[in-house]
C-alpha positions as CSV (number, residue, x, y, z in Angstrom):
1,X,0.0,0.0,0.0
2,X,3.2,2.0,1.3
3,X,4.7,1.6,-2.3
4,X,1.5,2.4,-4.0
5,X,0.7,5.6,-2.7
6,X,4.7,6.5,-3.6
7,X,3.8,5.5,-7.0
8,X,0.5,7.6,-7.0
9,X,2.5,11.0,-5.9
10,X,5.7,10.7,-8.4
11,X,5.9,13.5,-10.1
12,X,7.5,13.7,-13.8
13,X,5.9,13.7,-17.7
14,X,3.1,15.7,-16.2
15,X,5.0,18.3,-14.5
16,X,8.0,18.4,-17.1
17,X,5.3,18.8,-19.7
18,X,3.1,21.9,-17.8
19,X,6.8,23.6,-17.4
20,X,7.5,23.1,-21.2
21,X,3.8,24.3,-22.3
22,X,5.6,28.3,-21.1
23,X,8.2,27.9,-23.9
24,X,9.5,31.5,-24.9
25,X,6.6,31.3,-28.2
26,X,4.1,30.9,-25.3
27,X,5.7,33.5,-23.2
28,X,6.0,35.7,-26.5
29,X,2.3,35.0,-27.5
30,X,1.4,35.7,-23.4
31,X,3.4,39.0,-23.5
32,X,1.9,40.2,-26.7
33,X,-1.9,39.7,-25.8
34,X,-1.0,41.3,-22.1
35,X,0.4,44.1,-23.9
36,X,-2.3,44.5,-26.7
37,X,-5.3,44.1,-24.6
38,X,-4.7,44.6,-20.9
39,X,-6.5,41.7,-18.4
40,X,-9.0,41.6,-21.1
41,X,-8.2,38.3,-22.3
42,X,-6.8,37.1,-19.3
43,X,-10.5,35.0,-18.8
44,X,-9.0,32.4,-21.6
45,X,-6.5,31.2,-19.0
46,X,-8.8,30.6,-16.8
47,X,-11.9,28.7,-19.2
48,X,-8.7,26.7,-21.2
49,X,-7.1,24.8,-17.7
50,X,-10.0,22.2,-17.6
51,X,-9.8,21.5,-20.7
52,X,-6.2,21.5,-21.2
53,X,-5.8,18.9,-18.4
54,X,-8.2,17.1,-19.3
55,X,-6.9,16.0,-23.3
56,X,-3.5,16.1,-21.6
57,X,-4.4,13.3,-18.9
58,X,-5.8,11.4,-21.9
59,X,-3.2,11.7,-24.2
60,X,-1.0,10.1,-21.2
61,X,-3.5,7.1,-20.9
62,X,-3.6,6.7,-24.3
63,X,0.1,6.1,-24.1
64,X,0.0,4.2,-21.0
65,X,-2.3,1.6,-21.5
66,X,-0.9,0.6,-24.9
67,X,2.6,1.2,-24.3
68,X,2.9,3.4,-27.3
69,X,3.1,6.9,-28.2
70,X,0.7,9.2,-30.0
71,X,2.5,8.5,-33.4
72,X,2.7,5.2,-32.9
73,X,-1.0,5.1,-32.2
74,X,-1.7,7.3,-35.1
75,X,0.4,4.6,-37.4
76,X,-1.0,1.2,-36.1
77,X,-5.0,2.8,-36.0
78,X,-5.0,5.4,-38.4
79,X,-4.4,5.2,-42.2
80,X,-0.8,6.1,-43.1
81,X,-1.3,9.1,-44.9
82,X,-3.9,11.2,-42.1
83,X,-1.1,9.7,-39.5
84,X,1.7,11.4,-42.0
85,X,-0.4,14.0,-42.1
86,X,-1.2,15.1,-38.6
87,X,2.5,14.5,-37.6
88,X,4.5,16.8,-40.4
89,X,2.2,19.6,-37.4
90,X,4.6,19.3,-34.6
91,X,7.4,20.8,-37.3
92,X,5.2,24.4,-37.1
93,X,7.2,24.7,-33.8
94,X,10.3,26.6,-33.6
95,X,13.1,24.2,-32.6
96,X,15.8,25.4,-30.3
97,X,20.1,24.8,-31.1
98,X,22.0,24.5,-27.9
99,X,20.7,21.2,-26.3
100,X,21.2,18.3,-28.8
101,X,24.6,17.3,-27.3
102,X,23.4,17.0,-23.6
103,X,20.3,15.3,-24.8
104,X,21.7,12.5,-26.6
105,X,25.2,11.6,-23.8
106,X,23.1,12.3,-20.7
107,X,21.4,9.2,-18.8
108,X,17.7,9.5,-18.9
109,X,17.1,9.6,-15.1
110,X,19.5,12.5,-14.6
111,X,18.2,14.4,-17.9
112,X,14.7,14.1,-16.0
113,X,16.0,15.5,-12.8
114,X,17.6,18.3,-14.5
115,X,14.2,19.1,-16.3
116,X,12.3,19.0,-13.0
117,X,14.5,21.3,-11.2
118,X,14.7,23.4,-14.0
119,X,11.3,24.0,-13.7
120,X,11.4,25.9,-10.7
121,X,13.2,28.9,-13.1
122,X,9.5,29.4,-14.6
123,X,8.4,30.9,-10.8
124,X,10.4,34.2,-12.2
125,X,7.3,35.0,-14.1
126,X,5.4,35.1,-10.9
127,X,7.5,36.5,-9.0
128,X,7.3,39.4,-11.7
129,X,4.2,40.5,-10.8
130,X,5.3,41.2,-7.5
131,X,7.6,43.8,-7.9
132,X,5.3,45.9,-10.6
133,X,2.0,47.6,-9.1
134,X,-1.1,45.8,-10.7
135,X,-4.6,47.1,-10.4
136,X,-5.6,43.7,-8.4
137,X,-9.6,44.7,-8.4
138,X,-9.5,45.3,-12.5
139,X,-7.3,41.9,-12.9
140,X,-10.0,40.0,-11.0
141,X,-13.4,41.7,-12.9
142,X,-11.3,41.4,-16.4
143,X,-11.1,37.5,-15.3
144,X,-13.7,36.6,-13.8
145,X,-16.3,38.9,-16.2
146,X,-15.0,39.3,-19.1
147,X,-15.7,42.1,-22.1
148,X,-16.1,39.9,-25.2
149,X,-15.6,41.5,-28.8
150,X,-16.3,39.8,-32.2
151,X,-13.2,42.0,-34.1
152,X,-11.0,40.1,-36.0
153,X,-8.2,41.0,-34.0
154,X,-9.8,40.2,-30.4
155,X,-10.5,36.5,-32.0
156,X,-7.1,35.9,-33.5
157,X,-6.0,36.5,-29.8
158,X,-7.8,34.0,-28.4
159,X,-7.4,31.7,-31.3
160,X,-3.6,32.6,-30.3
161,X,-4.0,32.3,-26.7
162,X,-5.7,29.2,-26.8
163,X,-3.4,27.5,-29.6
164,X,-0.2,27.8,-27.4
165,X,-2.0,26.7,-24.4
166,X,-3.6,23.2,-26.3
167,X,-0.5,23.1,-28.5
168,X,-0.3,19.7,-30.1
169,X,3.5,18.7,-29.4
170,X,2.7,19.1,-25.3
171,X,0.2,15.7,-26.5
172,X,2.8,14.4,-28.1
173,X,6.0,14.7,-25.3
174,X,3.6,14.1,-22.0
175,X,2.4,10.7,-23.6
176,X,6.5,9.8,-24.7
177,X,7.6,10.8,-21.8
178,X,5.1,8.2,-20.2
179,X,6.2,5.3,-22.4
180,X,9.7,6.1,-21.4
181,X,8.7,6.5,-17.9
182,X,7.2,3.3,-17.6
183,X,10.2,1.9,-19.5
184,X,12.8,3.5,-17.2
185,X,10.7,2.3,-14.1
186,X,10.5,-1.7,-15.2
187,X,7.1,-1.8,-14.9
188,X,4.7,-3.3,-17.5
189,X,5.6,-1.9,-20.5
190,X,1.6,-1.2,-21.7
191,X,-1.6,-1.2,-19.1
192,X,-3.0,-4.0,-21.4
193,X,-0.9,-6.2,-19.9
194,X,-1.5,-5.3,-16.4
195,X,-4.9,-3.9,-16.1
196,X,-4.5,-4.3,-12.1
197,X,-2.1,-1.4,-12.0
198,X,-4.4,1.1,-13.6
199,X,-6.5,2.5,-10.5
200,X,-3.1,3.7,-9.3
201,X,-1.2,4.2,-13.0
202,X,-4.5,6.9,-13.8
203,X,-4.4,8.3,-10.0
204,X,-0.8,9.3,-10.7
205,X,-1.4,10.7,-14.4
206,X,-3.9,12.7,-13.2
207,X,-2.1,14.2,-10.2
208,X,1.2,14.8,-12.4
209,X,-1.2,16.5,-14.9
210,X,-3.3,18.9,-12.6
211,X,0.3,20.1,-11.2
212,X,1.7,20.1,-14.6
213,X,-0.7,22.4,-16.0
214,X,-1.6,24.1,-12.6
215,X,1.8,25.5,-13.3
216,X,1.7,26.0,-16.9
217,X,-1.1,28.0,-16.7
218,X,-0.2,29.7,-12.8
219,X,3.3,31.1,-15.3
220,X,1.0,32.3,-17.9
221,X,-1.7,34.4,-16.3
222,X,1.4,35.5,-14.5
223,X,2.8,36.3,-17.5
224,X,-0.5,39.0,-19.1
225,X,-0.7,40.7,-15.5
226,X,3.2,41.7,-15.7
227,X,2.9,42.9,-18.6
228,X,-0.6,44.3,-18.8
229,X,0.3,46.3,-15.2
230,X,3.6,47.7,-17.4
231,X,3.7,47.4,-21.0
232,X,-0.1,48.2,-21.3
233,X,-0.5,50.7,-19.1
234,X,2.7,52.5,-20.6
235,X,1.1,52.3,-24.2
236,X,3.7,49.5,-25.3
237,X,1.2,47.4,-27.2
238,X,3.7,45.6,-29.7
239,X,6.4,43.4,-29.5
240,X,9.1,42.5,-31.8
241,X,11.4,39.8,-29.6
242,X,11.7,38.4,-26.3
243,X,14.5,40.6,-25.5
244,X,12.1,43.6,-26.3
245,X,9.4,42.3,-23.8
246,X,13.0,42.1,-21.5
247,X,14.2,45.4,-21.7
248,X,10.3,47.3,-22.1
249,X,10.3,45.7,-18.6
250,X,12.7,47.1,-17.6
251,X,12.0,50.9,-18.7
252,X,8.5,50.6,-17.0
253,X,9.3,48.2,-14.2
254,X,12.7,48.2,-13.1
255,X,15.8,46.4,-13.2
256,X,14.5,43.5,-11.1
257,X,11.2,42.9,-13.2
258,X,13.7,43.0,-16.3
259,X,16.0,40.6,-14.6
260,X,13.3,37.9,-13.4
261,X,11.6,38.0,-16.6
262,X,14.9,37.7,-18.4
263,X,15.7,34.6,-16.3
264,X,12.8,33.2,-16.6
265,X,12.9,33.1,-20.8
266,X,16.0,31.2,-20.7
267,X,15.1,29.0,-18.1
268,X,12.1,28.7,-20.6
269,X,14.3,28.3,-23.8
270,X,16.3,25.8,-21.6
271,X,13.4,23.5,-20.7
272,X,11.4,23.9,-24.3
273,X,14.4,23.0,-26.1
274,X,14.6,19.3,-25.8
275,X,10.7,18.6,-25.7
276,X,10.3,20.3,-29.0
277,X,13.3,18.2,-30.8
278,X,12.3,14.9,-29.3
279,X,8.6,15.5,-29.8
280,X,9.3,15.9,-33.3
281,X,11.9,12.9,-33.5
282,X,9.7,10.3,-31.8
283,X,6.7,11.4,-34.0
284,X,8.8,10.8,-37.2
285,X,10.3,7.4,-35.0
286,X,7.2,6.1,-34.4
287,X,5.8,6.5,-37.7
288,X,8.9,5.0,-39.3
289,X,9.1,2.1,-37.3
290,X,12.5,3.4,-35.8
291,X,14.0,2.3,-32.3
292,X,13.4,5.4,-30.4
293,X,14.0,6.6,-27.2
294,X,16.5,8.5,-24.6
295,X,17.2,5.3,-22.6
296,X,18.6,3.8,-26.1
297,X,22.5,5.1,-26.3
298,X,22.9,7.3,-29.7
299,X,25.0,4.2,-31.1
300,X,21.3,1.8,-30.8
301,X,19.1,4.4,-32.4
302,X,21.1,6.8,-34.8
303,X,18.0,7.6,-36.8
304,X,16.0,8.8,-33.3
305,X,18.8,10.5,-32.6
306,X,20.0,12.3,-36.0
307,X,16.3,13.3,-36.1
308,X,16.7,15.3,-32.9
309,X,20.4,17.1,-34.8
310,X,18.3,17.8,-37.7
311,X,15.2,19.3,-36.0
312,X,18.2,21.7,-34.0
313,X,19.6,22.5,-37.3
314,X,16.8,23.5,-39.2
315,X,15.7,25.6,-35.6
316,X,19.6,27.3,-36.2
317,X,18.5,28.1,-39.5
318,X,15.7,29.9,-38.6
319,X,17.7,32.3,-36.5
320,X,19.1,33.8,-40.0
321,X,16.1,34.0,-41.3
322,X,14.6,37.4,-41.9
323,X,11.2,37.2,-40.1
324,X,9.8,38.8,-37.4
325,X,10.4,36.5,-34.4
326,X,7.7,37.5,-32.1
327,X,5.1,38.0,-35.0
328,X,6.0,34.1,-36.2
329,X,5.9,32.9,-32.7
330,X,2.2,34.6,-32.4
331,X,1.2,33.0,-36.0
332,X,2.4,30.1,-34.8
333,X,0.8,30.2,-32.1
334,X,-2.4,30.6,-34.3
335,X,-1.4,27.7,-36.8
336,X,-0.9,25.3,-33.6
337,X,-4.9,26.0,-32.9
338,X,-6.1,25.4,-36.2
339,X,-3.5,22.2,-36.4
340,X,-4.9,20.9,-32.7
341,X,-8.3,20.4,-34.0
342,X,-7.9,17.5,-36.2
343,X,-5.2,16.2,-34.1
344,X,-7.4,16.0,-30.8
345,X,-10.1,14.5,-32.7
346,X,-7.7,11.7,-33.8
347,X,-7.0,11.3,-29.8
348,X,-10.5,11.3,-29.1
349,X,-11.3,8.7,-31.3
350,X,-8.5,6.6,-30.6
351,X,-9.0,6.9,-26.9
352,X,-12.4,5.7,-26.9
353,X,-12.4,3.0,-28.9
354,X,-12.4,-1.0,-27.5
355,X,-9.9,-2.1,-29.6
356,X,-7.0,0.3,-28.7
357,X,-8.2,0.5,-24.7
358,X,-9.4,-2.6,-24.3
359,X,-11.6,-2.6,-21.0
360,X,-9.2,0.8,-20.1
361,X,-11.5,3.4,-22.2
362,X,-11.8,7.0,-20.9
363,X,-14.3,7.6,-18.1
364,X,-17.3,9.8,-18.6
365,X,-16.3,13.1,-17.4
366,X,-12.9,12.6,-18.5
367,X,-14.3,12.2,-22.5
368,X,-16.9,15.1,-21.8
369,X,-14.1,17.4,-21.5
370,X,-12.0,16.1,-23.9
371,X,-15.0,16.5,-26.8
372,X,-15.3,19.5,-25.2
373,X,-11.7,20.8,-25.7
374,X,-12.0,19.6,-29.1
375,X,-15.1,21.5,-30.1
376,X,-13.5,24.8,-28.5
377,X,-11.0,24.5,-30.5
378,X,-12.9,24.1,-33.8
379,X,-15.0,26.5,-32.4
380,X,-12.6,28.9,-31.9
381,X,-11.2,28.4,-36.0
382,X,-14.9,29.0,-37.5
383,X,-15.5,32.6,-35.5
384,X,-11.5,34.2,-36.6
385,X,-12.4,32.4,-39.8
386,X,-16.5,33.7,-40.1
387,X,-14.6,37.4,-38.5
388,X,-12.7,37.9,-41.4
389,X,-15.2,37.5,-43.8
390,X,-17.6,39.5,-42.4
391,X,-15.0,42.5,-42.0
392,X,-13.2,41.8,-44.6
């Protein structure tokens, strides 16, 4: 009993997975709609966390109970092309270029360790918001009652807001980092196999889940009342970069609000880094029919692991590239939501269907929310989509 209530509190994909959700193209996308439009779309936080913890938790028992990832679900139930298809999405994220190395020579029990504790740099972005004077009475009746608009602009924020919140590779790197877990752990290798051990399997999930995204989405509201208190209320409603966000800070707030939000984006960069190359990798692995994973040495899975080089190159690329950088996060951003709607409909389905859960299918509740996720997201697409053409 001792050892199963252990097992039920062990924190890891969950947690590592909420940190990497406030990558620097959320924190961009965060900063821009803070800046833009004040608390006023600080509400989408708040409505998104339910539903953002519930398609995580089940893209984690997806992988759990058949001891496969979401590619490799996608290529044994799906038809090759759609699975082809909906993985060639995670490559709309920008990759980062200074973590490759340390991924592939670092044991995969001390590279977890490193990504939990590197979590704790995310906290910066709270601590942010207490060094800046924010009107705490607006903050709470812009949340909690919000003023809703139908202009084109207003819905591509929330489109944006809500795309880098449900972004699609968070599906994909909770649910691998739950096949390796369970790999790296020597337990049964799919829930299929053990069906007694999923009361306590789906207890942990879920816990590692809520404090996953409890944190994701604690960083992000963080992140709009920083700087709607400063940028906002100082007229700075654009941003070109990161560093700009940085050093606006600074002007308005202070050193130490430029410092701590500084810190925080490359503890960010840091922790976003390797989720978004290996997402990418074990997608392309999986669908291949590759050996994958970090508890294989680079020697037993060169493919995996040269997939995870060339996703960092291509992300080095982009640094020369004449673009915008904040603008392509925040379209990316916007790209993500239309891309998660067919994506979390092929979870869905897979999820609740006999012959890939066996007698492990998704509660009531749990697939209630996750329809509903689904339809908020395609919901979301047809009003930008019915806004432009109306106004334009």
């Amino acid at each position: 009993m001792r050892n199963e209530r252990r097992a039920a509190l062990r924190l890891g994909p969950g947690l590592i997975t909420g940190a990497c959700n406030d990558d620097p193209g959320s924190v961009g996308t965060y900063s821009q709609i803070g800046a833009q439009f004040g608390f006023a779309l600080a509400w989408t936080l708040l409505f998104s966390f339910p539903l953002l913890v519930a398609i995580q938790e089940i893209g984690a028992r997806l992988a759990r109970v058949t001891g496969r990832g979401i590619a490799g679900n996608l290529r044994q139930h799906c038809p090759r092309w759609l699975a082809a298809f909906l993985i060639t999405t995670l490559f709309v994220c920008l990759l980062g270029a200074v973590t490759v190395a340390f991924e592939m020579l670092t044991h995969y029990a001390r590279y977890l360790r490193f990504l939990r504790w590197l979590s704790l740099s995310l906290l910066s972005y709270v601590a942010c918001a207490f060094v800046v004077e924010v009107p705490w009475r607006q903050f709470a009746r812009a949340l909690l009652l919000p003023t809703l608009s139908t202009s084109p602009q207003y819905l591509l924020a929330v489109l944006a807001a809500l795309g880098t919140t449900l972004s699609p590779y968070l599906l994909f790197w909770q649910a691998q980092l739950e096949v390796e877990d369970g790999a790296h752990q020597e337990r049964a290798p799919r829930l299929l196999e053990a069906p007694e051990h999923a009361a306590r399997e789906f207890a942990r999930i879920r816990l590692d889940t809520l404090v996953g995204m409890g944190l994701s989405g604690m960083v992000a509201l963080f992140i709009v009342i920083t700087t709607a208190s400063t940028l906002h209320t100082h007229g700075v409603v654009t941003i070109q970069t990161a560093a700009e966000a940085a050093e606006a800070l600074r002007a308005v707030g202070g050193r130490f609000t430029f410092v701590l939000f500084a810190l925080g984006i490359i503890g960010s960069g840091l922790l976003t880094l390797p989720a978004l190359s290996n997402s990418a990798a074990y997608a392309v692995g999986e669908l291949l029919s590759w050996r994958v994973g970090r508890r294989r040495p680079p020697g037993g899975a060169r493919a995996f692991y040269a997939a995870i080089a060339l996703a960092t190159m291509l992300a080095v690329a982009l640094n020369f590239a004449s673009i915008n950088p904040m603008r392509a996060l925040y379209w990316s951003a916007v790209l993500n939501g239309v891309i998660a709607v067919p994506l979390m409909a092929a979870v869905m389905s897979l999820a609740t269907q006999a012959h890939v859960m066996g007698p492990l299918r998704l509660p009531a509740g749990l697939r209630a929310l996750g329809w509903a996720a689904t339809a908020t997201m395609a919901a979301s697409v047809a009003c930008l989509a019915a806004s432009w053409l109306v106004f334009s």
